[in-house]
C-alpha positions as CSV (number, residue, x, y, z in Angstrom):
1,X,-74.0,22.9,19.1
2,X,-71.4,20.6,20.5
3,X,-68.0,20.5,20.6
4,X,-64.8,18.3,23.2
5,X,-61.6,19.4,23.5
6,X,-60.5,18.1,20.6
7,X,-62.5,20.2,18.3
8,X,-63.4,23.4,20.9
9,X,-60.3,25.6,19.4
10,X,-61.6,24.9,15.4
11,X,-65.6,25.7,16.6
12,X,-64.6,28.7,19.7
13,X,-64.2,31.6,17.2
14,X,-68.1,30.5,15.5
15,X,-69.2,29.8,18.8
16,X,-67.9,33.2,20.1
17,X,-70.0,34.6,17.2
18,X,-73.0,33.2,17.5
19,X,-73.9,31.6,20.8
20,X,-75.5,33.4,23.7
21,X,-74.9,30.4,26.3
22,X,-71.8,28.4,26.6
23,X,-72.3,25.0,29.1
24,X,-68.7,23.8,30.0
25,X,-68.7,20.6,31.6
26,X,-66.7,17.2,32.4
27,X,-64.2,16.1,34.6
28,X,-61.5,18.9,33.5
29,X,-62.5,21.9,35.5
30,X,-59.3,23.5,34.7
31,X,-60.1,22.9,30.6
32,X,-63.6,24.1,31.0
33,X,-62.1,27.3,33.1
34,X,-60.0,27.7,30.4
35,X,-62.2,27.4,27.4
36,X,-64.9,30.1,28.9
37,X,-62.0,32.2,29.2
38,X,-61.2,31.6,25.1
39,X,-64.5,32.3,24.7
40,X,-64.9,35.9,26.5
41,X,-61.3,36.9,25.1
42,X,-63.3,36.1,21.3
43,X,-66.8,37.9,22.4
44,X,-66.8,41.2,20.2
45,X,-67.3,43.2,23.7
46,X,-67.2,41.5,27.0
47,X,-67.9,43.9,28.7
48,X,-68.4,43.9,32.8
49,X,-68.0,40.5,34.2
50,X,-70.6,39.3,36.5
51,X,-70.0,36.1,38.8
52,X,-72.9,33.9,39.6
53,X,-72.5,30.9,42.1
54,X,-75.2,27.7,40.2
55,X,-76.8,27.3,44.0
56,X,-78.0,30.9,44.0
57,X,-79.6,30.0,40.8
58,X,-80.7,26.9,41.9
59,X,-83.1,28.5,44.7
60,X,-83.8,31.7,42.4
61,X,-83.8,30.5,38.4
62,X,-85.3,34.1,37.6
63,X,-81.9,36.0,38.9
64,X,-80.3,34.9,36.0
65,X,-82.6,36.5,33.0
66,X,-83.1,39.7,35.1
67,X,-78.8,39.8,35.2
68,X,-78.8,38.6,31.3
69,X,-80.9,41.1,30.1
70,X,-79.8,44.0,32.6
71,X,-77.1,46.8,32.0
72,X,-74.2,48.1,33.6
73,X,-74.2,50.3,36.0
74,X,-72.4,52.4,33.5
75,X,-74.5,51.5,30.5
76,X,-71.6,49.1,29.3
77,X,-71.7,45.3,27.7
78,X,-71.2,42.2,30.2
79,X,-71.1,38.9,30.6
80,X,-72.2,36.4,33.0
81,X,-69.9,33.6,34.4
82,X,-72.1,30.9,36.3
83,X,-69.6,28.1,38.6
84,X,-72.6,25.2,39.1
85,X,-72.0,22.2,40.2
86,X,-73.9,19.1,37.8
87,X,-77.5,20.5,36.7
88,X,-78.1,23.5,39.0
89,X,-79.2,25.7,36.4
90,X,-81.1,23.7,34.7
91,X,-84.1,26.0,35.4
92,X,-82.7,29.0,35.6
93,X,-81.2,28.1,31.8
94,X,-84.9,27.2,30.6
95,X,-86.7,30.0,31.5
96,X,-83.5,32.2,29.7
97,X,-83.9,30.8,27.0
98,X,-87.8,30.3,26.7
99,X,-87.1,34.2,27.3
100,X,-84.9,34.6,24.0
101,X,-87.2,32.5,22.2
102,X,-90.1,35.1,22.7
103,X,-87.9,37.6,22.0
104,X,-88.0,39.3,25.6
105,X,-85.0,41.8,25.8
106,X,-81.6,40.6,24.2
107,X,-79.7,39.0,27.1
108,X,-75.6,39.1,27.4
109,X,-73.3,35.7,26.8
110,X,-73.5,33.5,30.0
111,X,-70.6,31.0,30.5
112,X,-71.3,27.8,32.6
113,X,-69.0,25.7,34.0
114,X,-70.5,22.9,35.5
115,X,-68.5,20.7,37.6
116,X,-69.3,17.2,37.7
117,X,-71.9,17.7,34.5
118,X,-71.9,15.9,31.3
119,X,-72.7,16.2,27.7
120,X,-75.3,14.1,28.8
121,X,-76.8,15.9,31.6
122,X,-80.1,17.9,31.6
123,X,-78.5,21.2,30.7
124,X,-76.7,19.7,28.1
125,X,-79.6,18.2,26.5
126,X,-81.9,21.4,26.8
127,X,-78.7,22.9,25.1
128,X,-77.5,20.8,22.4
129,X,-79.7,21.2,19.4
130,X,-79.9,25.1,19.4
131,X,-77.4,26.6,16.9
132,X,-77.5,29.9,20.2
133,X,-76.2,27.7,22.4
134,X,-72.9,25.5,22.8
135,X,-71.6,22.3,25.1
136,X,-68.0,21.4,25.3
137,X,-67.4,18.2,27.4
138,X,-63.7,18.6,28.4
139,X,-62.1,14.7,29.9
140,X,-59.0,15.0,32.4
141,X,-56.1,15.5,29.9
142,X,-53.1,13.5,29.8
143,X,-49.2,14.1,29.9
144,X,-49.2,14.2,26.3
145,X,-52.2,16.6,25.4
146,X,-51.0,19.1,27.7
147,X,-47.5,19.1,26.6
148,X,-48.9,19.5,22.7
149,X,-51.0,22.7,24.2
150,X,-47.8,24.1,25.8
151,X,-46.4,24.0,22.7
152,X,-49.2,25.6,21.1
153,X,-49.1,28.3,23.1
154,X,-45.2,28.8,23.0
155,X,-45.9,29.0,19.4
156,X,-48.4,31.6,19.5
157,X,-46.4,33.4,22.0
158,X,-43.5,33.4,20.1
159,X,-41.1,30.6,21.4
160,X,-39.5,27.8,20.5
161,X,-39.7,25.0,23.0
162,X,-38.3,21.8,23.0
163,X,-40.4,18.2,23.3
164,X,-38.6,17.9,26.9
165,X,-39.1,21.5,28.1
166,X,-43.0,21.5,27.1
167,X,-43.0,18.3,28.5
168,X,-41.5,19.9,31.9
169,X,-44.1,22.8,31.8
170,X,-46.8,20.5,31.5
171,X,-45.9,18.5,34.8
172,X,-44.8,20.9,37.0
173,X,-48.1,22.9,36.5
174,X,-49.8,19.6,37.6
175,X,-51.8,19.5,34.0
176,X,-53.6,22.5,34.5
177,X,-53.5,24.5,30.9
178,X,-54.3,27.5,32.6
179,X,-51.2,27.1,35.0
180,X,-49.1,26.2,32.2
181,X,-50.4,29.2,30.1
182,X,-49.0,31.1,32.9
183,X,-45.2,29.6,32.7
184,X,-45.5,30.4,29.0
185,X,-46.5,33.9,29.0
186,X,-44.1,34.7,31.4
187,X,-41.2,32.6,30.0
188,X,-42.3,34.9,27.2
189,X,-42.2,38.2,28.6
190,X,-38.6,37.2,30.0
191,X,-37.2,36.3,27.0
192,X,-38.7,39.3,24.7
193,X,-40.5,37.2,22.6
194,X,-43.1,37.8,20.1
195,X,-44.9,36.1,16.8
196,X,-42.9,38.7,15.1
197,X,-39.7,37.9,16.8
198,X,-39.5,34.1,18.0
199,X,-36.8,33.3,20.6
200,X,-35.7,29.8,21.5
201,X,-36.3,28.9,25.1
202,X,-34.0,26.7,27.3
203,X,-33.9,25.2,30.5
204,X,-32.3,28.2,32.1
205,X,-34.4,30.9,31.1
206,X,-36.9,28.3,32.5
207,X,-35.2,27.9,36.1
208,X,-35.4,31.7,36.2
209,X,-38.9,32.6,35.7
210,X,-40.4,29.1,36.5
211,X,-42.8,28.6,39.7
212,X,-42.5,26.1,42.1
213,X,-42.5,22.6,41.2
214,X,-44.7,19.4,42.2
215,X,-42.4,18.6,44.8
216,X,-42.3,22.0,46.5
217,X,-45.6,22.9,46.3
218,X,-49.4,21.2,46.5
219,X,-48.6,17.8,45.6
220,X,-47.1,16.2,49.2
221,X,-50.5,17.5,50.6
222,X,-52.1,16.6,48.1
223,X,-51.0,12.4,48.2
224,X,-50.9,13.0,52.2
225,X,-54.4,13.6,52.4
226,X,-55.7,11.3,49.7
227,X,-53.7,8.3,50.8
228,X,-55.2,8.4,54.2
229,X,-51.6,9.4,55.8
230,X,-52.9,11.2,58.8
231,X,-50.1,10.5,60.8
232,X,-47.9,13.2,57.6
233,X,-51.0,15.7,57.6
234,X,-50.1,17.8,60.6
235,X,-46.6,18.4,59.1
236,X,-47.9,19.2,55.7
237,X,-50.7,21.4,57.2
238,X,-47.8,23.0,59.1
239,X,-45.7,23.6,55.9
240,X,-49.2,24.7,54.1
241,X,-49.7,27.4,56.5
242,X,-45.6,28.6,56.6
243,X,-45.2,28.6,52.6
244,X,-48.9,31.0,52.2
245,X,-49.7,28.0,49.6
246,X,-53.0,29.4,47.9
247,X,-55.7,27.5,49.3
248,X,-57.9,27.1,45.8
249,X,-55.1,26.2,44.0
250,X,-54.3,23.5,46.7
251,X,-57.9,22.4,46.1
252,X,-57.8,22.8,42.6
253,X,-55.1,20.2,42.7
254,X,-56.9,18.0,44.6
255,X,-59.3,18.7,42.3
256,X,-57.8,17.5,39.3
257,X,-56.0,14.2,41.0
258,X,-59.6,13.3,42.5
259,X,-60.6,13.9,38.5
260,X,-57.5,12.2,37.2
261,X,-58.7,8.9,40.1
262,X,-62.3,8.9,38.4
263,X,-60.5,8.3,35.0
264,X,-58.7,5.7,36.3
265,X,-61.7,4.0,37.9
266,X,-63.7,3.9,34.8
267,X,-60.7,2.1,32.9
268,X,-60.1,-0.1,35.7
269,X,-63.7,-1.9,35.6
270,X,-64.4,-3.4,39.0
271,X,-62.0,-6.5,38.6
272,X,-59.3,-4.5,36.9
273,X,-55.6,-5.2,37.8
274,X,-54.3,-1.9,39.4
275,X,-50.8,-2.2,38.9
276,X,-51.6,-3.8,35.0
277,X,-53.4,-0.7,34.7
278,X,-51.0,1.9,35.9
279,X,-48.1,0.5,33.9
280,X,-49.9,0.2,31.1
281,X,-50.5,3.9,31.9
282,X,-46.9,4.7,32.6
283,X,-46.0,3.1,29.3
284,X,-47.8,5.3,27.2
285,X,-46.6,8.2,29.3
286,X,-50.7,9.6,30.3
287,X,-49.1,9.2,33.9
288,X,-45.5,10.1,35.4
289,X,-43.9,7.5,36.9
290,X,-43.0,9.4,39.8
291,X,-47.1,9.8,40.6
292,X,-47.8,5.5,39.9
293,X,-46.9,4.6,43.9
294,X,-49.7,7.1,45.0
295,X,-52.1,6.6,42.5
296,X,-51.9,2.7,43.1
297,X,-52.4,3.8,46.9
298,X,-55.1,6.1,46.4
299,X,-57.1,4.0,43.3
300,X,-57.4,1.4,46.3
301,X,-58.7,4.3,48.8
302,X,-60.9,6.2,46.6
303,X,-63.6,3.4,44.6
304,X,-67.3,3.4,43.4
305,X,-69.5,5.6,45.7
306,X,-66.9,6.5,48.2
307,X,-65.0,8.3,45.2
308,X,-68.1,10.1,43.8
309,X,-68.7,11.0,47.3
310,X,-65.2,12.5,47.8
311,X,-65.2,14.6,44.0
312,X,-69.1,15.7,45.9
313,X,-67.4,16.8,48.5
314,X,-64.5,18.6,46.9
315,X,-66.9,20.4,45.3
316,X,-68.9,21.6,48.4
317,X,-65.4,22.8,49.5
318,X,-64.7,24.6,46.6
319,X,-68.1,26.6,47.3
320,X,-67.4,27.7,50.8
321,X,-63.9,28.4,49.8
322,X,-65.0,31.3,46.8
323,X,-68.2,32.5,49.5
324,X,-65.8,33.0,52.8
325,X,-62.5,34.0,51.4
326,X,-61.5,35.1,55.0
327,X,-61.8,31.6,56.3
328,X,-60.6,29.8,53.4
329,X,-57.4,28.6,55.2
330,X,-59.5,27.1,58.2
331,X,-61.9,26.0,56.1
332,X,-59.8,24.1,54.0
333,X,-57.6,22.3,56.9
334,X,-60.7,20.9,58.4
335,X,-61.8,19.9,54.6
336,X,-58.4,18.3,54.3
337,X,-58.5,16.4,57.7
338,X,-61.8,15.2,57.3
339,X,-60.7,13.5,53.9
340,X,-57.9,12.3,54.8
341,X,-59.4,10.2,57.8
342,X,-61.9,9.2,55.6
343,X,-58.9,7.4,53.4
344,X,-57.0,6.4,56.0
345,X,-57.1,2.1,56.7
346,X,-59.5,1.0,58.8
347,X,-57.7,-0.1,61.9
């Protein structure tokens, strides 16, 4: 079974139903996040979640049937949530389900999101053609979907946004649905809302309840380090460390600009017209215009290997980040100041 973005919310309650393994990949890590969370909030009993990191799988395929097909420590349901990066589980994914096939044990949903995977990957093709088994390829939204999901979610949680305010929502959570599911349910809970009782929401309520914006929180980091501005990284290191910013949500913005870059890329062909592009871009509002100056710096930085190399290596960082929490901080300044020489001109 397969399904994108577009169709995921029609097939997700089926899916939910009938699928034991769920293989979420693209270049929308914050979509595929998203969509395994749809899917466990639909599973009759979730259960216990278990966590599973794709390179523990990677050097031990077996750990993941023995989990699957485990219990609780109390007896209870559970599911299994696998972060892999491209086709680490391939493996571990065959022998699961050469295991359902012979009927050995009845194992518990398992969720994978697969960075840097596609609907054309390895997994994906031992998964597509099996009715247990679902892929969703999620693409880096644009301005536009993610103000249409804010407004489906408003809807279902009761309120009654405006074009301009969804709109809002959508940028200041830097595109990321689950971020902007976040605004919404608590815009929500301010304003007493319900499907039973609507309220209209305004810019005010908004102000009140709202987190930071772009411009206070990830996003000067974010253009300092991928625009090669070395000589602004200290400061914004600085002012990283003062404000407590979360470090894997700073990455995850990085994340999803490095994501948004790729996009870019692919359009832009390698004779492209950068600035043709990004207006073109601008025009039919899939970028802010306030982002075009560092994108046009940073499409010129990041190109070909030296940007697959960079979403590599934001990946690695990710990794160490979730395995040594108590270090993340550390971790991620030297991550940061290693790419942000590596985009700096070359003198």
């Amino acid at each position: 079974m397969k399904a994108t973005q577009r169709d995921f919310a029609n097939s997700a309650q089926r899916a939910a139903g009938a699928c034991k393994v769920f293989f979420f990949c693209g270049q929308d890590e914050a979509g595929a996040s998203a969509a395994a969370e749809r899917i466990v909030s639909l599973l009759p009993d979730a259960g216990e979640r278990v966590e599973i990191q794709g390179g523990d799988l990677r050097k031990d395929p077996v750990l993941l049937g023995d989990e699957a097909r485990s219990t609780s420590l109390f007896g209870d349901t559970r599911h299994i949530v696998v972060r892999a990066n491209g086709d680490e589980v391939h493996d571990a994914l065959d022998l699961l389900l050469k295991a359902i096939d012979a009927k050995e044990g009845e194992p518990c949903p398992v969720l994978v999101i697969a960075t840097a995977a596609t609907d054309k990957s390895r997994t994906a093709k031992l998964l597509e053609k099996r009715d247990d088994a679902l892929v969703a390829m999620f693409y880096p939204p644009d301005l536009a979907q993610v103000t249409q999901s804010v407004r489906t979610m408003a809807s279902v949680a009761g309120l009654r946004l405006s074009g301009d305010l969804a709109e809002r929502i959508a940028r200041a959570s830097g595109l990321d649905v689950r971020l902007a599911q976040s605004e919404v349910t608590k815009l929500a809970l301010y304003l007493d809302a319900s499907a039973i009782e609507p309220k209209d929401a305004n810019a005010d309520a908004l102000d009140a309840v709202g987190a930071k914006t772009e411009e206070d929180g990830f996003m000067p980091l974010v253009n300092a380090v991928l625009s090669g501005e070395t000589g602004k990284l200290a400061g914004e290191l600085h002012r990283m460390r003062e404000t407590s910013m979360n470090p894997v949500g700073l990455l995850l913005a990085l994340e999803r600009r490095a994501a948004q870059l790729a996009a870019l890329a692919a359009k832009l062909g390698p004779r492209g017209d950068i600035n043709v592009l990004l207006e073109a871009e601008k025009r039919a509002r899939r970028i802010f215009w306030r982002d075009e100056r560092d994108l046009s710096v940073q499409l010129r930085r990041w190109r070909g290997r030296k940007l697959d190399r960079l979403v590599a290596r934001l990946v690695e960082l990710h990794r160490a980040l979730l395995t040594n929490n108590q270090s993340a901080e550390l971790l991620l300044s030297q991550g940061l100041a290693e790419i942000a020489r590596a985009a700096a001109p070359k003198r």
